[in-house]
N, C-alpha and C positions, 0 to 999 in steps of 0.2 A: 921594789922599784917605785919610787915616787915618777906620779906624771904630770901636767903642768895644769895648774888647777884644782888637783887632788888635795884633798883633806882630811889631815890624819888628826883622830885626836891624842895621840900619844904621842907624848913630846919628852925631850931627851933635854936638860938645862945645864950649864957650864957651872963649875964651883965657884964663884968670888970671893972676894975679901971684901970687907966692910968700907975698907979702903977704895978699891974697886967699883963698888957702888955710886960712892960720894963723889965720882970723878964724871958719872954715865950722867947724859939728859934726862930729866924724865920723862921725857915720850919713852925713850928707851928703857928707861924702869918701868915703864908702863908693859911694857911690852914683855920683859922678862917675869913682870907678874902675871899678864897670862899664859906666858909658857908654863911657868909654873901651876898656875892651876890648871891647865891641860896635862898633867901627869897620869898616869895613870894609878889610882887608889893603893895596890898592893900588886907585888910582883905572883904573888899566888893568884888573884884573878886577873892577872892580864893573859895574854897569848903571845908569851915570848919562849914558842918554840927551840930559839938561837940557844938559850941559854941552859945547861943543865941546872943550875945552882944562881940564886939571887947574888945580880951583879954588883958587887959594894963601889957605893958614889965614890969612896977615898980611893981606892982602885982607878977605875977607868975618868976620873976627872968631870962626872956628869948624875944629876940627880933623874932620875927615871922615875920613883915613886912617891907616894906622900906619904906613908906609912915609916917612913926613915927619919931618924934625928936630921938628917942630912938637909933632908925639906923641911921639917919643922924649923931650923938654923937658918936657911935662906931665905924662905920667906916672913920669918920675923924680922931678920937683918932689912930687907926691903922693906917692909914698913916702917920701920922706924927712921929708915933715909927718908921714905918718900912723903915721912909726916915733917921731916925739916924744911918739906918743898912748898911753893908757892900753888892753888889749888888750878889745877886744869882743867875748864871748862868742858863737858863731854858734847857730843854731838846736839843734844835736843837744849842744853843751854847756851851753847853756841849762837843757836835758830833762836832762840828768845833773844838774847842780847842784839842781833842783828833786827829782829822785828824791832825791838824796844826804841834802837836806836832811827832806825827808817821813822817809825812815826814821829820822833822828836825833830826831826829834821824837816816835816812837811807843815 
């Protein structure tokens, strides 16, 4: 049971189509790339008690590890959308452009 606030690192990612992709914002690509890198490594060292046997992504519709073609396929497909995209300023260049631009204006 998640509680509000809680932080898990193991994260569970939906399957797309390439199609799929090219339809999302990239903030929202952005964000399906850190899900994906919050996966967890291999279903042998996680702690998924639930399961007797390693859950297949094509099964249940969700990539759970990175050791799978499944994640290797999605998160290539992601990059190579999100290198068609125009570049997104992160947080600390944000804060530079906004300084840059305040002192030009004084």
């Amino acid at each position: 049971m998640l509680f509000v606030g809680e932080n898990t690192m193991a994260s569970k990612v939906e399957i797309k189509t390439i199609e799929e992709l090219e339809k999302m914002h990239t903030g929202t690509l952005m964000s399906r790339r850190a899900a994906l890198l919050k996966c967890e490594e291999s279903f042998e060292a996680s702690d998924h008690s639930v399961y007797n046997v390693k859950p297949s992504a094509s099964v249940t519709g969700f990539i759970e590890f990175k050791d799978t073609p499944e994640w290797q396929h999605a998160y290539n497909q992601l990059k190579e959308v999100l290198a068609t995209r125009e570049h997104v300023p992160n947080k600390q260049e944000r804060k530079k452009l906004r300084q840059l631009k305040a002192s030009k204006s004084k």
